[in-house]
PDB file of N, H, CA, C and O in Angstrom:
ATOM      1  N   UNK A   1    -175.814  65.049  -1.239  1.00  0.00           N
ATOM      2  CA  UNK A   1    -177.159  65.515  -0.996  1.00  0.00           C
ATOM      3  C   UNK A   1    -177.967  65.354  -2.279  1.00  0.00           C
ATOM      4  O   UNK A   1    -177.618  65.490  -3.452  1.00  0.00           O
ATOM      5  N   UNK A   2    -179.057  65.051  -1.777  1.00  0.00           N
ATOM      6  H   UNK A   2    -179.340  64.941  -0.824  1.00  0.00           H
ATOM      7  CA  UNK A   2    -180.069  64.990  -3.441  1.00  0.00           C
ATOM      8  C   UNK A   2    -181.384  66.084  -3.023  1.00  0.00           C
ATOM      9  O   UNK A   2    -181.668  66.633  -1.959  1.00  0.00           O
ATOM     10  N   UNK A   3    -181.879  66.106  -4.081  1.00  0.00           N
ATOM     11  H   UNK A   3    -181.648  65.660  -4.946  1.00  0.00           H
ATOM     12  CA  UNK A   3    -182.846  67.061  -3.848  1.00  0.00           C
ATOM     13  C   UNK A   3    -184.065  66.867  -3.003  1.00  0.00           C
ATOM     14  O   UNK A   3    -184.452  65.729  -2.738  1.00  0.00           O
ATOM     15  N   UNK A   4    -184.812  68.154  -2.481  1.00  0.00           N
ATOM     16  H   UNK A   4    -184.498  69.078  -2.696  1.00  0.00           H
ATOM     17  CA  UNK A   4    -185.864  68.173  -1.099  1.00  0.00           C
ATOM     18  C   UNK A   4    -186.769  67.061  -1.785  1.00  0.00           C
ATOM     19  O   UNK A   4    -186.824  66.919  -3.006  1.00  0.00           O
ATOM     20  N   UNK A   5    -187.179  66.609  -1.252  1.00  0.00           N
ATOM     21  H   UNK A   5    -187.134  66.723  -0.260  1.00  0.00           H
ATOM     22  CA  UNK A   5    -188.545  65.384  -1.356  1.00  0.00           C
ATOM     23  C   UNK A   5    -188.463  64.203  -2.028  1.00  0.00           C
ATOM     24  O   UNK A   5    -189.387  63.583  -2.553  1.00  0.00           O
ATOM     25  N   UNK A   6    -186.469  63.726  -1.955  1.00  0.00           N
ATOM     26  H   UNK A   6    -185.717  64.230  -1.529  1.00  0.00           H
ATOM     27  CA  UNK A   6    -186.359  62.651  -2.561  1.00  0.00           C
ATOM     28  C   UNK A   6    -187.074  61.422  -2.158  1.00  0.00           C
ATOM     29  O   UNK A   6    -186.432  60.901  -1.245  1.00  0.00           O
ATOM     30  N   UNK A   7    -188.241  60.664  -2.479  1.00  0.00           N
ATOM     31  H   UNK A   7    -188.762  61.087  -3.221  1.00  0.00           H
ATOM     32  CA  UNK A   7    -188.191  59.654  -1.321  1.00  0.00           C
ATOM     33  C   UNK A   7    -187.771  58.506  -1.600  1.00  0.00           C
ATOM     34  O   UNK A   7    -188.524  57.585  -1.917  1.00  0.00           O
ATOM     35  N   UNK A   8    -186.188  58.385  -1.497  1.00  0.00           N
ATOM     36  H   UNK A   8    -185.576  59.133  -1.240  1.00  0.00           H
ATOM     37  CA  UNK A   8    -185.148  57.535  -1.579  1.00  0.00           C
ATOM     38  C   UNK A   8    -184.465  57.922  -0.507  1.00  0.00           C
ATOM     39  O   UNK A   8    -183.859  57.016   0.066  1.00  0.00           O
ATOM     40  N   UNK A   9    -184.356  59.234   0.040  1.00  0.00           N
ATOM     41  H   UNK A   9    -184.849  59.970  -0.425  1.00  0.00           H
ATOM     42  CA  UNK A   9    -183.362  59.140   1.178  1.00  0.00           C
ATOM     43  C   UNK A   9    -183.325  59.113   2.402  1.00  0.00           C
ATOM     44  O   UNK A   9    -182.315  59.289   3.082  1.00  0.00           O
ATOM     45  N   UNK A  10    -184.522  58.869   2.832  1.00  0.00           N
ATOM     46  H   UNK A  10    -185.343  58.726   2.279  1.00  0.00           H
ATOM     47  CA  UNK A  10    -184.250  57.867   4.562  1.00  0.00           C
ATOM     48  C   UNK A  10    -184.949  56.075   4.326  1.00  0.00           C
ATOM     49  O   UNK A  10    -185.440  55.248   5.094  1.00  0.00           O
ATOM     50  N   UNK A  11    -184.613  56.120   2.679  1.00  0.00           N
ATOM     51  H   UNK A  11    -184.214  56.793   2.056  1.00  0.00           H
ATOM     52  CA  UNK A  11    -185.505  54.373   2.458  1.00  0.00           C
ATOM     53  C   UNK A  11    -184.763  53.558   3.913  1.00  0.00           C
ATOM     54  O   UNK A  11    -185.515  52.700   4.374  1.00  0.00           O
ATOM     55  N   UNK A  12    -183.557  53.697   4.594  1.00  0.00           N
ATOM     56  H   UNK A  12    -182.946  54.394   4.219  1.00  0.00           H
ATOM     57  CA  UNK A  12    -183.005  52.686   5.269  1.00  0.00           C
ATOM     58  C   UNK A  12    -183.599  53.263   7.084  1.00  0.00           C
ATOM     59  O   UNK A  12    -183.559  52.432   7.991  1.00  0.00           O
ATOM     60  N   UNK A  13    -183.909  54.161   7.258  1.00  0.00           N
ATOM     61  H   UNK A  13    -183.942  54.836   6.521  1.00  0.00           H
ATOM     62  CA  UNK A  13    -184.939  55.015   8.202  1.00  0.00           C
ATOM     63  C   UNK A  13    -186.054  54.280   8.077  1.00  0.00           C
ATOM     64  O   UNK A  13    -186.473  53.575   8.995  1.00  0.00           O
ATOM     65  N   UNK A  14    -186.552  54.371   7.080  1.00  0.00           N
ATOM     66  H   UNK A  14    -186.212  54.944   6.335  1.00  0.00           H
ATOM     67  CA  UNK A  14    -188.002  54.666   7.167  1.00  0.00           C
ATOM     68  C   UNK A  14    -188.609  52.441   7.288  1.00  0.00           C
ATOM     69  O   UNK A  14    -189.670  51.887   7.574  1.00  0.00           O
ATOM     70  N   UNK A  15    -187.542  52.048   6.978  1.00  0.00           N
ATOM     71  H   UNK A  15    -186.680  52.499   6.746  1.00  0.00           H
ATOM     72  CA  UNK A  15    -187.064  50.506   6.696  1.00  0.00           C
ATOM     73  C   UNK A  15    -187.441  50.317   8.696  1.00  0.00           C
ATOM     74  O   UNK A  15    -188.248  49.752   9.434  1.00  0.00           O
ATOM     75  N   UNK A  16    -186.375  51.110   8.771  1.00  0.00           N
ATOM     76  H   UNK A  16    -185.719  51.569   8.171  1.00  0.00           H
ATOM     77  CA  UNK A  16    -185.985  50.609  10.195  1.00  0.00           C
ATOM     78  C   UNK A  16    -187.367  50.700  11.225  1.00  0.00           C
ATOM     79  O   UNK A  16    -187.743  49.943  12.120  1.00  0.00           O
ATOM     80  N   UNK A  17    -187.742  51.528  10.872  1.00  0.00           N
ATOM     81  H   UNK A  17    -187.437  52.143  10.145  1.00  0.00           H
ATOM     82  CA  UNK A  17    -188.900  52.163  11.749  1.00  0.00           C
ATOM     83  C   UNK A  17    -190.273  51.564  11.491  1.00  0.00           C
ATOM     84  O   UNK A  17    -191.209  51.841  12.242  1.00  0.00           O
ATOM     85  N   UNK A  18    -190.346  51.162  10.976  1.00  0.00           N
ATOM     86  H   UNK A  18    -189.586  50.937  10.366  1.00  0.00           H
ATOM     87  CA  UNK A  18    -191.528  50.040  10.255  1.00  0.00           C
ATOM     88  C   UNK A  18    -191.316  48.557  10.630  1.00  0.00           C
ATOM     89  O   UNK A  18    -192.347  47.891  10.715  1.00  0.00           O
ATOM     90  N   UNK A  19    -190.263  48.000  10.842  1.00  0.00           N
ATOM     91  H   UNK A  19    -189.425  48.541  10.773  1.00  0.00           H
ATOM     92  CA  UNK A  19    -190.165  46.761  11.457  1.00  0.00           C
ATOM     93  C   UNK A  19    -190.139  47.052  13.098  1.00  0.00           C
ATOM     94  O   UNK A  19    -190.468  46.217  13.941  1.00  0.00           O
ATOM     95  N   UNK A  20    -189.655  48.489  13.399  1.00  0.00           N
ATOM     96  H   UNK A  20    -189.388  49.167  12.715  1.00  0.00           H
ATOM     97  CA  UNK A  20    -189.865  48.315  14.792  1.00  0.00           C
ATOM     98  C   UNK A  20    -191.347  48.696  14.983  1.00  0.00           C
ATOM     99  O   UNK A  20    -191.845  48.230  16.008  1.00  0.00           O
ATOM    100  N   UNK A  21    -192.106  49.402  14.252  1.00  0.00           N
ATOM    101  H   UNK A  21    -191.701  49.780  13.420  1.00  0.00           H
ATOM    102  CA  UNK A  21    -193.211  48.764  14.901  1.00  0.00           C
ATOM    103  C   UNK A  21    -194.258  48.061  14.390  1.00  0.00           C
ATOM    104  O   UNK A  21    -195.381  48.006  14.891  1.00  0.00           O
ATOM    105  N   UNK A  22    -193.771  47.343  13.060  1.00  0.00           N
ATOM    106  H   UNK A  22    -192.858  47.388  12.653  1.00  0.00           H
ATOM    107  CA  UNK A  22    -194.605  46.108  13.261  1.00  0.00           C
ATOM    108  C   UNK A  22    -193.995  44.888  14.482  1.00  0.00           C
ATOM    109  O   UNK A  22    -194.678  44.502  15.430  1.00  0.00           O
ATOM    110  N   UNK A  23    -193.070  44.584  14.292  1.00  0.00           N
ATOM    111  H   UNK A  23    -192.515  44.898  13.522  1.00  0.00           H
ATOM    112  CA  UNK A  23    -192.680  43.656  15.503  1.00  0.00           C
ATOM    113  C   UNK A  23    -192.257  43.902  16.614  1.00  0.00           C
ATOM    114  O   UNK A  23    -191.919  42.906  17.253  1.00  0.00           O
ATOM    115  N   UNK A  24    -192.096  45.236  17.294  1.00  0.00           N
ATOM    116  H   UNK A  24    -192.371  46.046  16.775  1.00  0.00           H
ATOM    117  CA  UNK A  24    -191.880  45.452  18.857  1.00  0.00           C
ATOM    118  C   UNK A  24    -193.371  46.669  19.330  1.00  0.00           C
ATOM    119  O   UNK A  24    -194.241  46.557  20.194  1.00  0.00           O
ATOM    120  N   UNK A  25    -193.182  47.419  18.625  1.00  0.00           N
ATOM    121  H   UNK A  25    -192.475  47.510  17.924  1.00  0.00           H
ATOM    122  CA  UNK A  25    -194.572  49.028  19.347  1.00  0.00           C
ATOM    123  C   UNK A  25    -195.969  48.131  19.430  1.00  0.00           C
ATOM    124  O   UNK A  25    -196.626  47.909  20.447  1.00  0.00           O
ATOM    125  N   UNK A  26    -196.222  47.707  18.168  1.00  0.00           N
ATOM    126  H   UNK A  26    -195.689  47.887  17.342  1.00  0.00           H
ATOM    127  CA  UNK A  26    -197.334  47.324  17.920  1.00  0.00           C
ATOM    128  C   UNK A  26    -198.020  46.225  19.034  1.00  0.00           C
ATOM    129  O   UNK A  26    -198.993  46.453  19.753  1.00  0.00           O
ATOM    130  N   UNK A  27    -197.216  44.953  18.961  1.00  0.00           N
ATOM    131  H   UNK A  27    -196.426  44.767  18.376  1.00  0.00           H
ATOM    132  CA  UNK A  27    -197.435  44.353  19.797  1.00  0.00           C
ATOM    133  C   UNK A  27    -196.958  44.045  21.247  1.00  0.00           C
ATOM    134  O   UNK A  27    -197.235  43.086  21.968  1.00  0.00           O
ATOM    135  N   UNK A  28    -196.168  45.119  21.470  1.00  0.00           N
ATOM    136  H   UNK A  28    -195.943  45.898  20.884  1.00  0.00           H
ATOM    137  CA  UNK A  28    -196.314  45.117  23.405  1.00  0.00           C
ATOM    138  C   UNK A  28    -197.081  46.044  23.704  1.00  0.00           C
ATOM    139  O   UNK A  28    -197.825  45.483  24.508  1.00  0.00           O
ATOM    140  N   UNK A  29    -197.470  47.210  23.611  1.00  0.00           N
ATOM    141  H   UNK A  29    -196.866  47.666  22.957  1.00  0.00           H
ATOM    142  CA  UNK A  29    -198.356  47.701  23.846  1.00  0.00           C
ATOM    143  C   UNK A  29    -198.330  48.510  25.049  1.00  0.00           C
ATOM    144  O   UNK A  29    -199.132  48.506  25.982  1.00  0.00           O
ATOM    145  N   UNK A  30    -196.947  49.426  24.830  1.00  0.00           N
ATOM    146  H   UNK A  30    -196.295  49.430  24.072  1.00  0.00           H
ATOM    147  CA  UNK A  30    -196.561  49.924  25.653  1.00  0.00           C
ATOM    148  C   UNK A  30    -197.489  50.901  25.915  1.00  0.00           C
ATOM    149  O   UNK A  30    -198.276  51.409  25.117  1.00  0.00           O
ATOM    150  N   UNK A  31    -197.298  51.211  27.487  1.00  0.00           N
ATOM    151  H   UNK A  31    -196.658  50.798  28.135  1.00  0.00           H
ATOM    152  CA  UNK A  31    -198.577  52.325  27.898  1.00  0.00           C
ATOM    153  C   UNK A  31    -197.947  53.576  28.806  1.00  0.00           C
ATOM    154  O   UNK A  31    -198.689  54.320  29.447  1.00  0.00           O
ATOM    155  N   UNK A  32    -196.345  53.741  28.788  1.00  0.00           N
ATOM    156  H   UNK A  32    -195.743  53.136  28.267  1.00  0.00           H
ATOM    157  CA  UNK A  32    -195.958  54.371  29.890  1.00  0.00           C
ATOM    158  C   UNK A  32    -194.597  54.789  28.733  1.00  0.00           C
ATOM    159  O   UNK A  32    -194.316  54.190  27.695  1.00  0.00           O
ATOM    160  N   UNK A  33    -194.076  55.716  29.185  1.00  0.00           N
ATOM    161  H   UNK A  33    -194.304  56.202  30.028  1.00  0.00           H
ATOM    162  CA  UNK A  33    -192.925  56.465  28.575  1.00  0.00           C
ATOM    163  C   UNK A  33    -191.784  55.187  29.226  1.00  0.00           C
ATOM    164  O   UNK A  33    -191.040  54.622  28.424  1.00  0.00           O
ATOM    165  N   UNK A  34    -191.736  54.780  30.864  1.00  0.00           N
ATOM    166  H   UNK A  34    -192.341  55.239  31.515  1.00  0.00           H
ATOM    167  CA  UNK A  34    -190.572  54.210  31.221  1.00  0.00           C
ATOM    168  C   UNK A  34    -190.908  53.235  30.837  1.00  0.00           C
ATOM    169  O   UNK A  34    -189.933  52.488  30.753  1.00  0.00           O
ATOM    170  N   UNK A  35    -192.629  52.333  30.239  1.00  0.00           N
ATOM    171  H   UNK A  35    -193.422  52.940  30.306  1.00  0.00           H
ATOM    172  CA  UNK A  35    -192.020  50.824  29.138  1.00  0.00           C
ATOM    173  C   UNK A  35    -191.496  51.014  28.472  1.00  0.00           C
ATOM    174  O   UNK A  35    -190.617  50.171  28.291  1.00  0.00           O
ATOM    175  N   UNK A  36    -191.499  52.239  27.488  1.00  0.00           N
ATOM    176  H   UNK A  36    -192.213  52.923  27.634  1.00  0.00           H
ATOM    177  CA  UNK A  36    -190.687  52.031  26.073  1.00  0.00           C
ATOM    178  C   UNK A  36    -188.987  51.652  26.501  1.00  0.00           C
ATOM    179  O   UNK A  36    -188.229  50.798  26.041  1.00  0.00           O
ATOM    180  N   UNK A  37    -188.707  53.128  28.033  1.00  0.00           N
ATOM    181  H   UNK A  37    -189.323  53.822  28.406  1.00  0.00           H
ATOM    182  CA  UNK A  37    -187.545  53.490  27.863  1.00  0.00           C
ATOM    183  C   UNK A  37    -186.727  51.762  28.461  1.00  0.00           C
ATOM    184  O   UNK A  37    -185.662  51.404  27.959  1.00  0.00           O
ATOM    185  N   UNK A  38    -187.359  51.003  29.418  1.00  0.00           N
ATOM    186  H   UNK A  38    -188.224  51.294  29.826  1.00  0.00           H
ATOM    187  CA  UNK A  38    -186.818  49.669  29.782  1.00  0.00           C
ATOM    188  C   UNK A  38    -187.043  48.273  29.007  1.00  0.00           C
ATOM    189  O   UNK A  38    -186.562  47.241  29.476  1.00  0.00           O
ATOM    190  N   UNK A  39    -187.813  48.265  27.764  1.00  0.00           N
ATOM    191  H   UNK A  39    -188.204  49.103  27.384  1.00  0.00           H
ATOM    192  CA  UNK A  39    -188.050  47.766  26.526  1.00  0.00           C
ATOM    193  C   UNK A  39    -187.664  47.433  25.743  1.00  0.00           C
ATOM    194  O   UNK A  39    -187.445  46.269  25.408  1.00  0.00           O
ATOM    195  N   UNK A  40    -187.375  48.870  24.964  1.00  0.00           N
ATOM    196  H   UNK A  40    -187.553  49.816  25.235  1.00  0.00           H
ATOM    197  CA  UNK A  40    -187.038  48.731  23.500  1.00  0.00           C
ATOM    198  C   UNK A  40    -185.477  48.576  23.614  1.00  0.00           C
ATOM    199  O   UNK A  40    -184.940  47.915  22.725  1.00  0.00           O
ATOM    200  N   UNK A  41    -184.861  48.990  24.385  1.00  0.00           N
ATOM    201  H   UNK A  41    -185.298  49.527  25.107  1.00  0.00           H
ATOM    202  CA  UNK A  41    -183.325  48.810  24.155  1.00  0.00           C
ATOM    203  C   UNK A  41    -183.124  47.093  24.488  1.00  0.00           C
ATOM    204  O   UNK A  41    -182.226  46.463  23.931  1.00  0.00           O
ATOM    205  N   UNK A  42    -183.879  46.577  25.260  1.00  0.00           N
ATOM    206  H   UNK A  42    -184.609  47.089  25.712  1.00  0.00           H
ATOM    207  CA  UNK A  42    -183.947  44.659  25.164  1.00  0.00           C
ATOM    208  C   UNK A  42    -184.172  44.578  23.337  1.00  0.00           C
ATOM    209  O   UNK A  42    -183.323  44.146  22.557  1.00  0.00           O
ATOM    210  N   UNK A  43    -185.489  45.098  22.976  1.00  0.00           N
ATOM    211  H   UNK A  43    -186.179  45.448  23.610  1.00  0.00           H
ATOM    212  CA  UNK A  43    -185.971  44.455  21.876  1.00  0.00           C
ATOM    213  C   UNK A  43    -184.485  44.380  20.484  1.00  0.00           C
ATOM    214  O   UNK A  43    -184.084  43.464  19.766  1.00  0.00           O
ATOM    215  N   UNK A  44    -183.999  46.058  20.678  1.00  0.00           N
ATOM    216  H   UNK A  44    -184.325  46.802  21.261  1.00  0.00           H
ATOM    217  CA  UNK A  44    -183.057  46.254  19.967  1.00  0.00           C
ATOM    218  C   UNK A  44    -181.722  45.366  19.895  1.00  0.00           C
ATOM    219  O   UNK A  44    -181.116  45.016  18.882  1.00  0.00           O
ATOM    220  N   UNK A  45    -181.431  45.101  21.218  1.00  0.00           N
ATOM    221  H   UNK A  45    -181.923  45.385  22.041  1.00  0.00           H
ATOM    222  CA  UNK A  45    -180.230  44.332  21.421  1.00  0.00           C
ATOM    223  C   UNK A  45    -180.428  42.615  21.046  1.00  0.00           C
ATOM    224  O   UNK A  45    -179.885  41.858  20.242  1.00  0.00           O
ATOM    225  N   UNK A  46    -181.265  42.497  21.855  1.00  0.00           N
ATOM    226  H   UNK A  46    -181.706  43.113  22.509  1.00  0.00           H
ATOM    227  CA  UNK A  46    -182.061  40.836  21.951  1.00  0.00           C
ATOM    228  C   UNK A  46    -182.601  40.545  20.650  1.00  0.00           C
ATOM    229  O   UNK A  46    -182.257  39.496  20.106  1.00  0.00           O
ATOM    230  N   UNK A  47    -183.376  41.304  20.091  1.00  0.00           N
ATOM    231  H   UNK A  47    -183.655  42.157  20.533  1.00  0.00           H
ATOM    232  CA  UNK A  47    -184.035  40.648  18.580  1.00  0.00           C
ATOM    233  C   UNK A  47    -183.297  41.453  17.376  1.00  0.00           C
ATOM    234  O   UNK A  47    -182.524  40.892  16.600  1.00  0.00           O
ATOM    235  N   UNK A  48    -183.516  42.372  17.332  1.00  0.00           N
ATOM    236  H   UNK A  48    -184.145  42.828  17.962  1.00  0.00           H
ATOM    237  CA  UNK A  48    -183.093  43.337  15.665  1.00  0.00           C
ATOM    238  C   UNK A  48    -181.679  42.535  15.830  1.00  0.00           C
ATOM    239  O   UNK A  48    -181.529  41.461  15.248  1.00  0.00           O
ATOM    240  N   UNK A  49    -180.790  43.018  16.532  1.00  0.00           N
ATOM    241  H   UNK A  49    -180.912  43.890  17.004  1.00  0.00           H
ATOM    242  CA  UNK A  49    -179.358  42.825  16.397  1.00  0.00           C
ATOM    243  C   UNK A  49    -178.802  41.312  16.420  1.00  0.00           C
ATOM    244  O   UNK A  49    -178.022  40.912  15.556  1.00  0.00           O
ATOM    245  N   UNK A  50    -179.335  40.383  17.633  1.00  0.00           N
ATOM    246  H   UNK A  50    -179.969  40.709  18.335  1.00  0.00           H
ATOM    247  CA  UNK A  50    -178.451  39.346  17.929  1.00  0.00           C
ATOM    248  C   UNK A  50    -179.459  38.071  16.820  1.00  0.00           C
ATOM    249  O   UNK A  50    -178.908  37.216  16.126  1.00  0.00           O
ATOM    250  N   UNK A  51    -180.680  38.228  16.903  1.00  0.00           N
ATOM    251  H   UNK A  51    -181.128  38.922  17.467  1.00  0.00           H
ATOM    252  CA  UNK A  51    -181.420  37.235  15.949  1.00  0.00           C
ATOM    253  C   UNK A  51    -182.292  37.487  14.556  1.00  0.00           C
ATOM    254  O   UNK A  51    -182.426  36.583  13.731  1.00  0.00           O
ATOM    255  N   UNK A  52    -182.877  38.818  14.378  1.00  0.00           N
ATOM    256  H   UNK A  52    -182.769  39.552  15.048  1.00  0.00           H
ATOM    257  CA  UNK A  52    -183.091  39.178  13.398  1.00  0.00           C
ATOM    258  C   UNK A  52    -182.336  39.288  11.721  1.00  0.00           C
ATOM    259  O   UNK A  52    -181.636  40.267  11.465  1.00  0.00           O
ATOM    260  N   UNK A  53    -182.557  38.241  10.711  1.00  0.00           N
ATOM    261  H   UNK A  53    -183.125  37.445  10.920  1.00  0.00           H
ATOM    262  CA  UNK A  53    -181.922  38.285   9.403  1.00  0.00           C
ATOM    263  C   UNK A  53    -181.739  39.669   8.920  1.00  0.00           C
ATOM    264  O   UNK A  53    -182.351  40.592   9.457  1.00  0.00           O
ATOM    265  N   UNK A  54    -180.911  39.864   7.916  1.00  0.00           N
ATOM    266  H   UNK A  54    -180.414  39.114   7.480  1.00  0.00           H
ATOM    267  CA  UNK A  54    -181.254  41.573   7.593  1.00  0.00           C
ATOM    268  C   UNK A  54    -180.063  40.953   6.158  1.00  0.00           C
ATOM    269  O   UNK A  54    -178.908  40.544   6.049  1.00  0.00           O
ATOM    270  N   UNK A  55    -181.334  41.246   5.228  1.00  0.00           N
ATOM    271  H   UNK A  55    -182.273  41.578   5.317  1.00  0.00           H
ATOM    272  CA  UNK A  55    -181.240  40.741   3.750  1.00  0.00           C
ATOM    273  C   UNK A  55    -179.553  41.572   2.852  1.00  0.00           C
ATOM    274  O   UNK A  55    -178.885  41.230   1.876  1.00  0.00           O
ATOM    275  N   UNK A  56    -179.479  42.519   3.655  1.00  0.00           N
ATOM    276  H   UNK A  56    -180.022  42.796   4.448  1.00  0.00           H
ATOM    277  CA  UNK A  56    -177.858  43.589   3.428  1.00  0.00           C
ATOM    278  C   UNK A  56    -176.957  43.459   3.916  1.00  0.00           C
ATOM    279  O   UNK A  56    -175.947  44.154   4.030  1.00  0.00           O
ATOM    280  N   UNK A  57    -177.323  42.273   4.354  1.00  0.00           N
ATOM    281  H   UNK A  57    -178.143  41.708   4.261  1.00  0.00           H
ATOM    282  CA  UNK A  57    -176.267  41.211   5.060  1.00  0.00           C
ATOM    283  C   UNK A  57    -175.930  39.859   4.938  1.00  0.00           C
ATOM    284  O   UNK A  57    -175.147  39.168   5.590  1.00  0.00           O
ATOM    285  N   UNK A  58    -176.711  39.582   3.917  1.00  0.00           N
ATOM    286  H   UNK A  58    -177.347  40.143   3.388  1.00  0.00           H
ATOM    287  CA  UNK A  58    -176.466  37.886   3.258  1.00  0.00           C
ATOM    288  C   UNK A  58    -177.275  37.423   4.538  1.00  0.00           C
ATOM    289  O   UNK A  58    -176.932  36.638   5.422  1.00  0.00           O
ATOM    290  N   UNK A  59    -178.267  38.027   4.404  1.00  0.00           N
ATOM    291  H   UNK A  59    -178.545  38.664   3.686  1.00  0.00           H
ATOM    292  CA  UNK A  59    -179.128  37.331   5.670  1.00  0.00           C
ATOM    293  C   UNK A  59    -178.991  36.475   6.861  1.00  0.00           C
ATOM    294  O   UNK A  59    -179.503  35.422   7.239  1.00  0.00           O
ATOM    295  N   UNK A  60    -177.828  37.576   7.467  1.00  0.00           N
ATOM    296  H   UNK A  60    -177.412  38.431   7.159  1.00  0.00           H
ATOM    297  CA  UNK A  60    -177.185  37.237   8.624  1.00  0.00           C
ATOM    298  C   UNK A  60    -177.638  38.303   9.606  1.00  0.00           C
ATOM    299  O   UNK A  60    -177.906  39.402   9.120  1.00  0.00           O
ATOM    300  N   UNK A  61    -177.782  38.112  11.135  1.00  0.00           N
ATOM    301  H   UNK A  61    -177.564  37.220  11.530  1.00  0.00           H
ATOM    302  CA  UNK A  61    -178.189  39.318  11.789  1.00  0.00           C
ATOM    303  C   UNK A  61    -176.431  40.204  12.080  1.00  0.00           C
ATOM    304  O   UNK A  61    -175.317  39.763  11.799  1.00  0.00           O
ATOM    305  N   UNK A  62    -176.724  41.236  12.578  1.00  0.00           N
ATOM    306  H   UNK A  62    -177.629  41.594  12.805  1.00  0.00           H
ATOM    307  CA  UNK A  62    -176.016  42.174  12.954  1.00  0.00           C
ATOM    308  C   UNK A  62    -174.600  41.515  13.455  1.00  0.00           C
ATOM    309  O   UNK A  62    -173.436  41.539  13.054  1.00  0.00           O
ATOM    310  N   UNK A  63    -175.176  41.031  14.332  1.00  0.00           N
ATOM    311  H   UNK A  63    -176.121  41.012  14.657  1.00  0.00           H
ATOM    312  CA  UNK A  63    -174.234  39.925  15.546  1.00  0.00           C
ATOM    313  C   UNK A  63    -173.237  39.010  14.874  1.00  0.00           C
ATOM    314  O   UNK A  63    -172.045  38.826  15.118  1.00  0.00           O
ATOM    315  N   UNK A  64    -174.243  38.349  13.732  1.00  0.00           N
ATOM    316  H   UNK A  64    -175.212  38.498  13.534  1.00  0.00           H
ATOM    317  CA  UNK A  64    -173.173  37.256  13.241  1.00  0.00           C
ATOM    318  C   UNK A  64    -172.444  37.458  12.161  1.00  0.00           C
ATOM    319  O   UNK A  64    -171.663  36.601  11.747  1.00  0.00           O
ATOM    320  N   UNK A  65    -172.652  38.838  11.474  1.00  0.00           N
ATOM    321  H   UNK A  65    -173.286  39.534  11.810  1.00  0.00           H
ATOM    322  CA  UNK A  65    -172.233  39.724  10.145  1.00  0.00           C
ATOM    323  C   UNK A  65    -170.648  39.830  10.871  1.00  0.00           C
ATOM    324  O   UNK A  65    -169.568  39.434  10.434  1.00  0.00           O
ATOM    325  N   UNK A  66    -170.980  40.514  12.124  1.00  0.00           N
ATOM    326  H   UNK A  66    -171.857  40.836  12.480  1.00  0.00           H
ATOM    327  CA  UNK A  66    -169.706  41.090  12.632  1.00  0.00           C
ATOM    328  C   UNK A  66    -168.683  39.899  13.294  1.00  0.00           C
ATOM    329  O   UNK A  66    -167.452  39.899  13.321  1.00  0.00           O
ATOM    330  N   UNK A  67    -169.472  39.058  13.727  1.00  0.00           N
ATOM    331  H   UNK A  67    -170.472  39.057  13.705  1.00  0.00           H
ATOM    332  CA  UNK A  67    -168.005  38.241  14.087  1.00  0.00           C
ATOM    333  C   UNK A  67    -167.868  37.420  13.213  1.00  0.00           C
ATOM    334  O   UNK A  67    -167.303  36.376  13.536  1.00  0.00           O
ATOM    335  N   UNK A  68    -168.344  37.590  11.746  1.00  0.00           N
ATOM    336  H   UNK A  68    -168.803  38.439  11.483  1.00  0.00           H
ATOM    337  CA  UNK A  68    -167.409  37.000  10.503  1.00  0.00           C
ATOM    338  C   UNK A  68    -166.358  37.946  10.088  1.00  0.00           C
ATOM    339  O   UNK A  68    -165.152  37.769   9.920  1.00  0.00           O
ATOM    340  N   UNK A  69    -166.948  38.780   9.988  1.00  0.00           N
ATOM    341  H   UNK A  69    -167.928  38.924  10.124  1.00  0.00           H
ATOM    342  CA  UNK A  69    -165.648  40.040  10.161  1.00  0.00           C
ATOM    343  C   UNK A  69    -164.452  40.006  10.933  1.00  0.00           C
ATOM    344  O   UNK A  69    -163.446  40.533  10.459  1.00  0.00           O
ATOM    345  N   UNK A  70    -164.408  39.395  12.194  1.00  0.00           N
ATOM    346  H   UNK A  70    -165.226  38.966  12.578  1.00  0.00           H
ATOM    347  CA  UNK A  70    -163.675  39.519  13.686  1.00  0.00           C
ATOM    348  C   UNK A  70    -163.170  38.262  12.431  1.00  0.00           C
ATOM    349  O   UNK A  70    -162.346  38.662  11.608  1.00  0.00           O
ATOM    350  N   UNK A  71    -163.593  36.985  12.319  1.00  0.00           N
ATOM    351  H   UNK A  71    -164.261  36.660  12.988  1.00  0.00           H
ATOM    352  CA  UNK A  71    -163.254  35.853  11.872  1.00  0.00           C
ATOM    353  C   UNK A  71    -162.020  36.356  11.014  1.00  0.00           C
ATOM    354  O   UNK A  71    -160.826  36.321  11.313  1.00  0.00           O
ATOM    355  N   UNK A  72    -162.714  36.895   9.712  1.00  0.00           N
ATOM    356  H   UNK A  72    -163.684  36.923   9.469  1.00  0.00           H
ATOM    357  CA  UNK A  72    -161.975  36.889   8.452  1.00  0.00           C
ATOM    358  C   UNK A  72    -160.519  37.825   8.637  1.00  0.00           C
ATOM    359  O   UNK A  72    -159.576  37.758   7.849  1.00  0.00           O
ATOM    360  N   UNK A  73    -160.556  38.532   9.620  1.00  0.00           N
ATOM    361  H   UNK A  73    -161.322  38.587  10.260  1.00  0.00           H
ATOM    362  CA  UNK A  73    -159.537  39.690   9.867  1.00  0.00           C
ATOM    363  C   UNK A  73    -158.466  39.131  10.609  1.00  0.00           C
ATOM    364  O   UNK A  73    -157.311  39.551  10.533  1.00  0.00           O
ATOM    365  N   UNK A  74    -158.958  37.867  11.569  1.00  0.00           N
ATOM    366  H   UNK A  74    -159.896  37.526  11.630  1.00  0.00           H
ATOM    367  CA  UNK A  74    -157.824  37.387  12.372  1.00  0.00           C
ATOM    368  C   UNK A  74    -156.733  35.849  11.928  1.00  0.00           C
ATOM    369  O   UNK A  74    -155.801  35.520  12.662  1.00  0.00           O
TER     370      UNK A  74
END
């Protein structure tokens, strides 16, 4: 734990939440509670995870981080 009002400790939060809505909230333009809820779990799966780079990863997405992992282990 670090102290109240570090603002270092949701940097990977506050990361996350800023690309989702510059590139998913912002521009669909959801207008209903059930767009978000039939939406964002596409956007999450389909873009952040399977095609999105992510620089804490040797700028590999999620998807392909892990089946180098699956790779290197077997």
């Amino acid at each position: 734990m670090s102290a109240v009002g570090n603002p270092y400790d949701n940097a990977q939060a506050e990361s996350f939440m800023k690309t989702l809505k510059v590139e998913e909230i912002y521009l669909a333009g959801y207008e209903t509670f059930a767009d978000v809820t039939s939406r964002l779990p596409v956007f999450l799966e389909d873009v952040y995870n399977a095609r999105r780079m992510h620089s804490s990863l040797g700028y590999l997405s999620p998807t392909q981080f892990e089946d180098r992992l699956v790779q290197q282990a077997a």
